[in-house]
Structure formats: structure tokens, C-alpha cells
PDB file of N, CA, C and O in Angstrom:
ATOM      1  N   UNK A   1     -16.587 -29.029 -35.999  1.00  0.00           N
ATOM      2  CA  UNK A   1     -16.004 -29.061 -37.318  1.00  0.00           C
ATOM      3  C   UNK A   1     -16.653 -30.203 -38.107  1.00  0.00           C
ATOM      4  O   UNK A   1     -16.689 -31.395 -37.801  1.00  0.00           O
ATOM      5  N   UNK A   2     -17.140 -29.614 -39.151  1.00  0.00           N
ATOM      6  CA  UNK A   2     -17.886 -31.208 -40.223  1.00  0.00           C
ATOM      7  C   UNK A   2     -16.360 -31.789 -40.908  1.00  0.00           C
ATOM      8  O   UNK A   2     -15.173 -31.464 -40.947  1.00  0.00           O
ATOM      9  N   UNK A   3     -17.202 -32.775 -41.362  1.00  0.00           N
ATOM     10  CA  UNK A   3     -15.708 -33.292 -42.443  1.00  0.00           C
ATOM     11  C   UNK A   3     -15.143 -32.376 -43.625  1.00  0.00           C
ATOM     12  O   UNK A   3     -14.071 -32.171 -44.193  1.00  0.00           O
ATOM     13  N   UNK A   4     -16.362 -31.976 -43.671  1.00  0.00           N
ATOM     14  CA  UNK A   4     -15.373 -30.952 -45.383  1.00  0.00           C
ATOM     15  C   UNK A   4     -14.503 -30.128 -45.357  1.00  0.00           C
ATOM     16  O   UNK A   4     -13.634 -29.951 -46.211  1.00  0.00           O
ATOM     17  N   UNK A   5     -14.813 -29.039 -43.478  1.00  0.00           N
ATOM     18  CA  UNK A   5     -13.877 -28.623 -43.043  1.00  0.00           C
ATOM     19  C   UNK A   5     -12.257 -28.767 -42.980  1.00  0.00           C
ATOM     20  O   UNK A   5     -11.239 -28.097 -43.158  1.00  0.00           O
ATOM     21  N   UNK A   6     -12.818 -30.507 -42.487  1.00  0.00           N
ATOM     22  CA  UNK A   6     -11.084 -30.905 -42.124  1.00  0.00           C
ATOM     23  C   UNK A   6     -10.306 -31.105 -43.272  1.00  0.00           C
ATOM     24  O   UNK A   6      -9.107 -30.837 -43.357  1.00  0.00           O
ATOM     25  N   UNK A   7     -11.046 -31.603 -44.193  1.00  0.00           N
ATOM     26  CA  UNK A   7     -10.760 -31.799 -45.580  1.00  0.00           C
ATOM     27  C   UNK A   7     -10.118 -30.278 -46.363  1.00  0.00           C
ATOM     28  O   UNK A   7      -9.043 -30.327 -46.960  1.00  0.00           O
ATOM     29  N   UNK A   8     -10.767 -29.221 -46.287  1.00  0.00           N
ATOM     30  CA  UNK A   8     -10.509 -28.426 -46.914  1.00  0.00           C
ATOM     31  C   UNK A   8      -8.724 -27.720 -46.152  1.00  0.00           C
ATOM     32  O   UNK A   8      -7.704 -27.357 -46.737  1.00  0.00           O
ATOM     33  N   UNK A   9      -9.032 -27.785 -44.836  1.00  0.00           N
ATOM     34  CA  UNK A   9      -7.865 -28.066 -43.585  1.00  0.00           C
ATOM     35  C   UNK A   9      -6.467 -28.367 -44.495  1.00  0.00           C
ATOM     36  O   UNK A   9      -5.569 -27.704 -45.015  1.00  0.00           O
ATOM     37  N   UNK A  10      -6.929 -30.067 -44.328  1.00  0.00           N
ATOM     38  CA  UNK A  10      -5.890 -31.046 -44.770  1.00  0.00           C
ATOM     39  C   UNK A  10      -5.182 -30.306 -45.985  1.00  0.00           C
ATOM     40  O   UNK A  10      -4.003 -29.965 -46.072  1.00  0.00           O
ATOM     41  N   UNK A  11      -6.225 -30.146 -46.908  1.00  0.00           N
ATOM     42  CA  UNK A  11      -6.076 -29.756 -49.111  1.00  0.00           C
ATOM     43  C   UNK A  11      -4.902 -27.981 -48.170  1.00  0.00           C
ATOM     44  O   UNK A  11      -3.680 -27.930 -48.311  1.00  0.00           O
ATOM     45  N   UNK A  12      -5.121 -27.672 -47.947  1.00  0.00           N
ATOM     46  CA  UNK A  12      -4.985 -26.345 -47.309  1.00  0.00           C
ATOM     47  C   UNK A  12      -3.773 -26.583 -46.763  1.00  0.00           C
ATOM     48  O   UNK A  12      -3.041 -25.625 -47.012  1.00  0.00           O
ATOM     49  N   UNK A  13      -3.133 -27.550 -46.033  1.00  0.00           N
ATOM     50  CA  UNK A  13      -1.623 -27.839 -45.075  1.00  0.00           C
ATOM     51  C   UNK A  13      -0.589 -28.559 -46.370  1.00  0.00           C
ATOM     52  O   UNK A  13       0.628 -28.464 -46.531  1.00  0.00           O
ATOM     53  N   UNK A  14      -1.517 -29.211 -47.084  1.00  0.00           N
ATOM     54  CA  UNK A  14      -0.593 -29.962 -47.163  1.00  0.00           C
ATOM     55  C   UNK A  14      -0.695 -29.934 -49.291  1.00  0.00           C
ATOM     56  O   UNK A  14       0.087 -30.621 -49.948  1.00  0.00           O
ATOM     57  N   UNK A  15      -1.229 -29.488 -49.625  1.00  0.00           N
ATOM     58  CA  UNK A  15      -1.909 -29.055 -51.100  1.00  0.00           C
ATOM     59  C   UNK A  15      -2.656 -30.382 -52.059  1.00  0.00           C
ATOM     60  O   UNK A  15      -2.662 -31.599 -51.869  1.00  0.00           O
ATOM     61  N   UNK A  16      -3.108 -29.737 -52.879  1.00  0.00           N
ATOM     62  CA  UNK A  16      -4.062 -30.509 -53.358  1.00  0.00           C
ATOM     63  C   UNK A  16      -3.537 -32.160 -54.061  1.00  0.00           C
ATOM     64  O   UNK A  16      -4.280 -33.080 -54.403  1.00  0.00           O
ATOM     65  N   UNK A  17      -2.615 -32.127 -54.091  1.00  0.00           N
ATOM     66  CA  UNK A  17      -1.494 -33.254 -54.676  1.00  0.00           C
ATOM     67  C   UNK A  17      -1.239 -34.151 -54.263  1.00  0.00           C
ATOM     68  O   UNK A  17      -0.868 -35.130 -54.911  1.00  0.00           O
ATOM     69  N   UNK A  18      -1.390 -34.080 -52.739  1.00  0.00           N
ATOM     70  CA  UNK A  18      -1.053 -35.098 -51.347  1.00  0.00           C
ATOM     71  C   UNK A  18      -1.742 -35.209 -50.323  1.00  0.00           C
ATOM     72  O   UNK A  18      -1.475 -36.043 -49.458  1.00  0.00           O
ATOM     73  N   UNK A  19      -2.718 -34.411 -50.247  1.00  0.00           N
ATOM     74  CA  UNK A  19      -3.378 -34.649 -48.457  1.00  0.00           C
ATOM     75  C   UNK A  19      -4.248 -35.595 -48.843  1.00  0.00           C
ATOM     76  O   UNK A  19      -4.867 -36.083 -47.897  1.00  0.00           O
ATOM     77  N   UNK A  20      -4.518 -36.035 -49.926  1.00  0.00           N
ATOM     78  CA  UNK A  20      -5.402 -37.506 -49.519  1.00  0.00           C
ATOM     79  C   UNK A  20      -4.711 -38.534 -49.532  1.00  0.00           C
ATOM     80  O   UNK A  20      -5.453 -39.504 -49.385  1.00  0.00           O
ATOM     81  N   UNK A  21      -3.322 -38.917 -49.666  1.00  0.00           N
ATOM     82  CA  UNK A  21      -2.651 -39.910 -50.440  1.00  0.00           C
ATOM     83  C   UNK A  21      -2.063 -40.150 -48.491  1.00  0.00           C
ATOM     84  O   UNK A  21      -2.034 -41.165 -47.795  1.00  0.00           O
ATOM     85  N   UNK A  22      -1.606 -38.407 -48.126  1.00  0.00           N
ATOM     86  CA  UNK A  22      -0.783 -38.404 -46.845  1.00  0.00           C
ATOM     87  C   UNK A  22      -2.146 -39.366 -45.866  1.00  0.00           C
ATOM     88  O   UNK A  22      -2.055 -40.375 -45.166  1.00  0.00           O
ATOM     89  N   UNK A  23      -3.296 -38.522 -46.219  1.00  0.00           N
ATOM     90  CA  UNK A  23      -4.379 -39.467 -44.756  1.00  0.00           C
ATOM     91  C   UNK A  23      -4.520 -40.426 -45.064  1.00  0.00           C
ATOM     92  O   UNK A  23      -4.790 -41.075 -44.054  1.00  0.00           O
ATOM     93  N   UNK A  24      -4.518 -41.033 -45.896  1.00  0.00           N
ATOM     94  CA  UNK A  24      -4.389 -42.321 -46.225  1.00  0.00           C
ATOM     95  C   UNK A  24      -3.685 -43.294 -45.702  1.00  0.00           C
ATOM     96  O   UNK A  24      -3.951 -44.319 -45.073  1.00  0.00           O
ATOM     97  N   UNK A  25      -2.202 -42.489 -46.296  1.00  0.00           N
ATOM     98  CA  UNK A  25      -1.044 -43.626 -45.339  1.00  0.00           C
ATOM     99  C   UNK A  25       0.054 -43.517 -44.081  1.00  0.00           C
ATOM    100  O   UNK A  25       0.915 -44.283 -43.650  1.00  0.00           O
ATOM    101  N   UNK A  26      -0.503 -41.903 -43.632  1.00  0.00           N
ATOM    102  CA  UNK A  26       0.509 -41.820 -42.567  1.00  0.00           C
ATOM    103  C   UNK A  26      -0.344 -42.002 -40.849  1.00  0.00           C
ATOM    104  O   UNK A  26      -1.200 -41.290 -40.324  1.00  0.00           O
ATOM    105  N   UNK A  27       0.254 -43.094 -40.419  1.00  0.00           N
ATOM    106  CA  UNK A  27      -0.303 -43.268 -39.618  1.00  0.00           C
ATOM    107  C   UNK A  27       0.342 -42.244 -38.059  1.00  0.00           C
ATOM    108  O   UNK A  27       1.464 -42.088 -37.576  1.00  0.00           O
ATOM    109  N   UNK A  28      -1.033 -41.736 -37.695  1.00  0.00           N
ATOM    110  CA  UNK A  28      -0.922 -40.712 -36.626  1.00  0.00           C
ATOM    111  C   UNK A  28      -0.370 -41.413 -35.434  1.00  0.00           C
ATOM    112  O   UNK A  28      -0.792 -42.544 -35.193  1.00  0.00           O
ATOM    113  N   UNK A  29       0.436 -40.926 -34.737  1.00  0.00           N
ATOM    114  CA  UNK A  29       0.980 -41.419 -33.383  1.00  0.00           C
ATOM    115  C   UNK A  29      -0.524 -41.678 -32.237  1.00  0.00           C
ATOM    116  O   UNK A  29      -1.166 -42.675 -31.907  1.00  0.00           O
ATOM    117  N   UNK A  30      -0.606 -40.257 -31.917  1.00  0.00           N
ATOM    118  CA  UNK A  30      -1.363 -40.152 -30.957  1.00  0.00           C
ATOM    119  C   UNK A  30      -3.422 -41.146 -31.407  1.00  0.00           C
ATOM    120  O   UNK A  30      -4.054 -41.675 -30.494  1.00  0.00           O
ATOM    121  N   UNK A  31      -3.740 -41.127 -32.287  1.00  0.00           N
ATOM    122  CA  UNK A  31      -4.616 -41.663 -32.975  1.00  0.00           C
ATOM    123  C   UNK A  31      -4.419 -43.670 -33.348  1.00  0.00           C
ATOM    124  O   UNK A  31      -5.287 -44.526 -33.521  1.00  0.00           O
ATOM    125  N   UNK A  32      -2.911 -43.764 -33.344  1.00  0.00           N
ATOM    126  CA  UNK A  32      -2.815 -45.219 -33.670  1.00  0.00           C
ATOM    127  C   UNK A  32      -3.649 -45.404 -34.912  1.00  0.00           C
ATOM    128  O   UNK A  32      -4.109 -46.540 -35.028  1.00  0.00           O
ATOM    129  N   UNK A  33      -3.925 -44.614 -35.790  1.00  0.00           N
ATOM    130  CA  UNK A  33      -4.369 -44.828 -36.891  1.00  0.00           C
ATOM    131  C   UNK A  33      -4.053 -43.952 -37.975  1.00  0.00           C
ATOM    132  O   UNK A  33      -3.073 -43.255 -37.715  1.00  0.00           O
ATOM    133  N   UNK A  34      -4.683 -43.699 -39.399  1.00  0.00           N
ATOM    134  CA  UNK A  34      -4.501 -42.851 -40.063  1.00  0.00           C
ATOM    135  C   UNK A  34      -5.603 -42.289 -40.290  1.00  0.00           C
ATOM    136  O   UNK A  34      -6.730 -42.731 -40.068  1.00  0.00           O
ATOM    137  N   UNK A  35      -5.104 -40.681 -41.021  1.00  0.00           N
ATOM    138  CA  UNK A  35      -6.873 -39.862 -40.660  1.00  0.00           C
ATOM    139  C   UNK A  35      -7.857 -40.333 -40.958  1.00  0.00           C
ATOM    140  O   UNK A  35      -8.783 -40.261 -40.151  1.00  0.00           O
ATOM    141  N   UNK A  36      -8.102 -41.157 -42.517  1.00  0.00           N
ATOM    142  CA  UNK A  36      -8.963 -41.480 -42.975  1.00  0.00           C
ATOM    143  C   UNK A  36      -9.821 -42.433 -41.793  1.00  0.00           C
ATOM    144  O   UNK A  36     -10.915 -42.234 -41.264  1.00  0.00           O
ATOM    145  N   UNK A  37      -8.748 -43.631 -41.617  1.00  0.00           N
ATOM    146  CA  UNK A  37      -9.381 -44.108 -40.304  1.00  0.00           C
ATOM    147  C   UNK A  37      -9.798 -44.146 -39.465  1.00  0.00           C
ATOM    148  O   UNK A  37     -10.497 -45.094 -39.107  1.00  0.00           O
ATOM    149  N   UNK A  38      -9.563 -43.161 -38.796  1.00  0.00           N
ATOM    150  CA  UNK A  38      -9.996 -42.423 -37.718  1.00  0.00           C
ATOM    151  C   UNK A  38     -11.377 -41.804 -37.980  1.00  0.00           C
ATOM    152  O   UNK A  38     -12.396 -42.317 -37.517  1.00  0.00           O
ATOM    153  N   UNK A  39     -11.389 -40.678 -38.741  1.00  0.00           N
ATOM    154  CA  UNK A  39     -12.709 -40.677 -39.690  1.00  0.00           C
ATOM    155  C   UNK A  39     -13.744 -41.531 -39.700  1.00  0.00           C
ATOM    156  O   UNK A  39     -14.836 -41.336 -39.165  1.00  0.00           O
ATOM    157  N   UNK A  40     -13.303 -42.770 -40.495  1.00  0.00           N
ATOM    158  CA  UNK A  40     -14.281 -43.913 -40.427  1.00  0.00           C
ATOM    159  C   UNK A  40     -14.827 -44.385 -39.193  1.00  0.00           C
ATOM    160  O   UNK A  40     -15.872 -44.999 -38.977  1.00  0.00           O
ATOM    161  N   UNK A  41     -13.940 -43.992 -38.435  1.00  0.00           N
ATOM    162  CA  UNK A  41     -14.144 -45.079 -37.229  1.00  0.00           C
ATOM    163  C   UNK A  41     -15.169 -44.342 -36.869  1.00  0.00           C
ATOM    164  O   UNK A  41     -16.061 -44.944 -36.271  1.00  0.00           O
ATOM    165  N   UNK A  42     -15.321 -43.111 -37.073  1.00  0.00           N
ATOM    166  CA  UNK A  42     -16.128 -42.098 -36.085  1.00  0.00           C
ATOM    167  C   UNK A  42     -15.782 -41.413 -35.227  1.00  0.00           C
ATOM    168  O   UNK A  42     -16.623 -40.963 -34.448  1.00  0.00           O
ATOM    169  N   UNK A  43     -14.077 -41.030 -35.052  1.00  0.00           N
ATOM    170  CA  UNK A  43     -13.883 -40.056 -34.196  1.00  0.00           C
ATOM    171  C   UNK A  43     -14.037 -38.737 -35.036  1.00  0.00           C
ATOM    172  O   UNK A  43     -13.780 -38.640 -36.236  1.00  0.00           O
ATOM    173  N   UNK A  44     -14.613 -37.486 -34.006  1.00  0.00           N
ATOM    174  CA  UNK A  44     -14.776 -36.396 -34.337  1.00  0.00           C
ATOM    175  C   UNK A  44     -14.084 -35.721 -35.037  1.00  0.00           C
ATOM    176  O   UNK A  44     -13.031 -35.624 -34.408  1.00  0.00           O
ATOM    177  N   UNK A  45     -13.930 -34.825 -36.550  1.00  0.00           N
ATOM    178  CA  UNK A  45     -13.099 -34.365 -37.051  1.00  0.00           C
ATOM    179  C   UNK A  45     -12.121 -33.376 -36.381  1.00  0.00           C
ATOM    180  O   UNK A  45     -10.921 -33.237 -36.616  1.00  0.00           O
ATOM    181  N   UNK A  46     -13.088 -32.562 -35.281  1.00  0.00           N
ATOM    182  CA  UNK A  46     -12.005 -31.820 -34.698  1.00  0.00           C
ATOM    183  C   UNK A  46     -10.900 -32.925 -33.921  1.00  0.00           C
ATOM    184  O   UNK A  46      -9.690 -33.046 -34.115  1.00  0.00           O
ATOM    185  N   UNK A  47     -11.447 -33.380 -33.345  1.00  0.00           N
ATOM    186  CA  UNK A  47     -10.002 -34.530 -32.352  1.00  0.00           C
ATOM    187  C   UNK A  47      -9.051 -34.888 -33.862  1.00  0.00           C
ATOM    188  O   UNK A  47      -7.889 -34.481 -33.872  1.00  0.00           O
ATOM    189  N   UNK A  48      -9.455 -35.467 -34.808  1.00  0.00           N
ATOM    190  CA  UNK A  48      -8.894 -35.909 -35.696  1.00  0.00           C
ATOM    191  C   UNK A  48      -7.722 -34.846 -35.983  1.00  0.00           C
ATOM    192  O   UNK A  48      -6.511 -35.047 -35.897  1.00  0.00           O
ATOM    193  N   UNK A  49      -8.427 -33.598 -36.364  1.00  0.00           N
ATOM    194  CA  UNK A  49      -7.455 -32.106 -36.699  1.00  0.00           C
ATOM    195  C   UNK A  49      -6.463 -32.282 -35.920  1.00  0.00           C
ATOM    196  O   UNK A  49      -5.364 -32.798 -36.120  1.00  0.00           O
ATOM    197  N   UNK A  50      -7.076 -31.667 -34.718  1.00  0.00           N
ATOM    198  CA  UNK A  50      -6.140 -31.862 -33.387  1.00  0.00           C
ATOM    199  C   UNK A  50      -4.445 -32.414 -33.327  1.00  0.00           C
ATOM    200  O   UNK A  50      -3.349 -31.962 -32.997  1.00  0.00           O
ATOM    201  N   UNK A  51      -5.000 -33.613 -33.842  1.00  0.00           N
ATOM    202  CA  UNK A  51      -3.610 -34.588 -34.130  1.00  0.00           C
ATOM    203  C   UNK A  51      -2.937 -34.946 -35.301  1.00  0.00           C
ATOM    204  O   UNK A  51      -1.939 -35.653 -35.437  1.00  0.00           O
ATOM    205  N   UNK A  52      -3.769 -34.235 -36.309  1.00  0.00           N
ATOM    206  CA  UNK A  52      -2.974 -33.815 -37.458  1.00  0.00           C
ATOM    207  C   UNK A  52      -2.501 -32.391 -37.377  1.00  0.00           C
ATOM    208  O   UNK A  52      -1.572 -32.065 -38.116  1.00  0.00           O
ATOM    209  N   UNK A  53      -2.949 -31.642 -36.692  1.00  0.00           N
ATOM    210  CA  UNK A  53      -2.116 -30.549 -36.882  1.00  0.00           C
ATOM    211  C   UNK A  53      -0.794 -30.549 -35.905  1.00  0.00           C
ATOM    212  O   UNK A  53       0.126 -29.750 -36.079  1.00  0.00           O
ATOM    213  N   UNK A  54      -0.801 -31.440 -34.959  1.00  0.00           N
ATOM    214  CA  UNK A  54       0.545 -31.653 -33.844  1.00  0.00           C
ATOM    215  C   UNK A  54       1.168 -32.632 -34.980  1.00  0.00           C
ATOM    216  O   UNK A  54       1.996 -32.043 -35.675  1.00  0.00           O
ATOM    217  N   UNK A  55       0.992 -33.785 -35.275  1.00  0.00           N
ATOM    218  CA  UNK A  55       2.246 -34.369 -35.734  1.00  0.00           C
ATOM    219  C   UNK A  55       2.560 -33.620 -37.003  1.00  0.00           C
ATOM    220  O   UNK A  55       3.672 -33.890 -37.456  1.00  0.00           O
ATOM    221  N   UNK A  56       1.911 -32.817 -37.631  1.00  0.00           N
ATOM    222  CA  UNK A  56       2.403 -31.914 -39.009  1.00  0.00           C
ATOM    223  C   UNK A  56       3.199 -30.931 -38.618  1.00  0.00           C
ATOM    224  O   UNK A  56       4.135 -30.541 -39.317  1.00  0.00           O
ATOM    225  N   UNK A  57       2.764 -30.195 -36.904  1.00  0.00           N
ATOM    226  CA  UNK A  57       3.557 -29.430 -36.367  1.00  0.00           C
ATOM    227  C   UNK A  57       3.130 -27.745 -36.956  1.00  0.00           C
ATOM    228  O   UNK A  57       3.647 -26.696 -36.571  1.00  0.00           O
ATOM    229  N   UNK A  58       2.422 -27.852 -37.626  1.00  0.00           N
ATOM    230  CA  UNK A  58       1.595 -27.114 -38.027  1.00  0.00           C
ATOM    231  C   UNK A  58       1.520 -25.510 -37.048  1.00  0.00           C
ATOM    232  O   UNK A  58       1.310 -25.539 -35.836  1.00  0.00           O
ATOM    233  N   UNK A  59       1.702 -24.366 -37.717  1.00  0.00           N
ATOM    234  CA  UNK A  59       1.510 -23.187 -37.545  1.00  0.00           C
ATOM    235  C   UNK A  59       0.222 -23.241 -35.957  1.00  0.00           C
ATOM    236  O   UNK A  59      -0.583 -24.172 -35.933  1.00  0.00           O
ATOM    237  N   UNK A  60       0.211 -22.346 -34.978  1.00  0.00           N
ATOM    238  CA  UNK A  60      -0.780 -21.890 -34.502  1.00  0.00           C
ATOM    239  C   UNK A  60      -2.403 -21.204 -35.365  1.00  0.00           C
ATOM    240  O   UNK A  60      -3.600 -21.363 -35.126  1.00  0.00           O
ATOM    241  N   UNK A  61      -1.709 -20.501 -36.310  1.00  0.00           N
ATOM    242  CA  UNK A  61      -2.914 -20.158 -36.522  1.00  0.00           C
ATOM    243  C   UNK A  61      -3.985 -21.156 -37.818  1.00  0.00           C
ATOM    244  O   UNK A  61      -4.954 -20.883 -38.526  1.00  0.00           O
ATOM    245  N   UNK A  62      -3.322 -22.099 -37.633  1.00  0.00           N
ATOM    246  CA  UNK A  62      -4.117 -23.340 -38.571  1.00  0.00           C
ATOM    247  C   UNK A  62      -4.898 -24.031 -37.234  1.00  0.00           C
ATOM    248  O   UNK A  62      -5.858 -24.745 -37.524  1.00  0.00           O
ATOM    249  N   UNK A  63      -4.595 -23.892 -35.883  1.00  0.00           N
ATOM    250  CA  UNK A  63      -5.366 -24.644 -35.155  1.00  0.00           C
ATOM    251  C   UNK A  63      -7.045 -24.616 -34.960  1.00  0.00           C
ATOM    252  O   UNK A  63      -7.593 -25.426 -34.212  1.00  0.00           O
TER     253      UNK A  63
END
């Protein structure tokens, strides 16, 4: 998964109004960080997904 993917993902779960504001400031359990951060850091967007789509709780077929 590239980033634009996850991005389009994120714009897609959560709508265009909030999924940058949400990765920004909600920090992921399993990640100890927030997406953006995680991102930066260089973990893979899919792992990143991964754990945004569990703590969002997110549908199966968004996985």
C-alpha cells in the first residue's frame, strides 16, 4: 500500500472534514503513536492501516 492509498482509506472512513485533523491527534493504542507519526517514522502504510482500521473498528470489507 503507498501513502495515497492510506490517505484516500483514511478521507474514505472517516470523510473529508476530519481524517487529517483525526491522524493527527488520535493517538493509536497498538502503534503508541498517531498515524501521521507513525508515517513519519517510517512504518509501512499497510501496518499503519492495520491499526487504524482495528481501533476505528472498521467494517471487514475496508480491510
Amino acid at each position: 500500500m503507498r501513502h495515497t492509498e492510506f490517505w484516500a482509506r483514511l478521507e474514505a472512513a472517516l470523510g473529508t472534514g476530519y481524517y487529517r485533523s483525526w491522524a493527527n491527534q488520535h493517538v493509536i493504542g497498538d502503534l503508541g503513536r498517531t498515524a501521521t507519526e507513525a508515517l513519519d517514522a517510517g512504518i509501512a502504510p499497510q501496518q499503519v492501516w492495520a491499526s487504524v482500521w482495528r481501533a476505528l473498528e472498521l467494517p471487514e470489507t475496508l480491510q
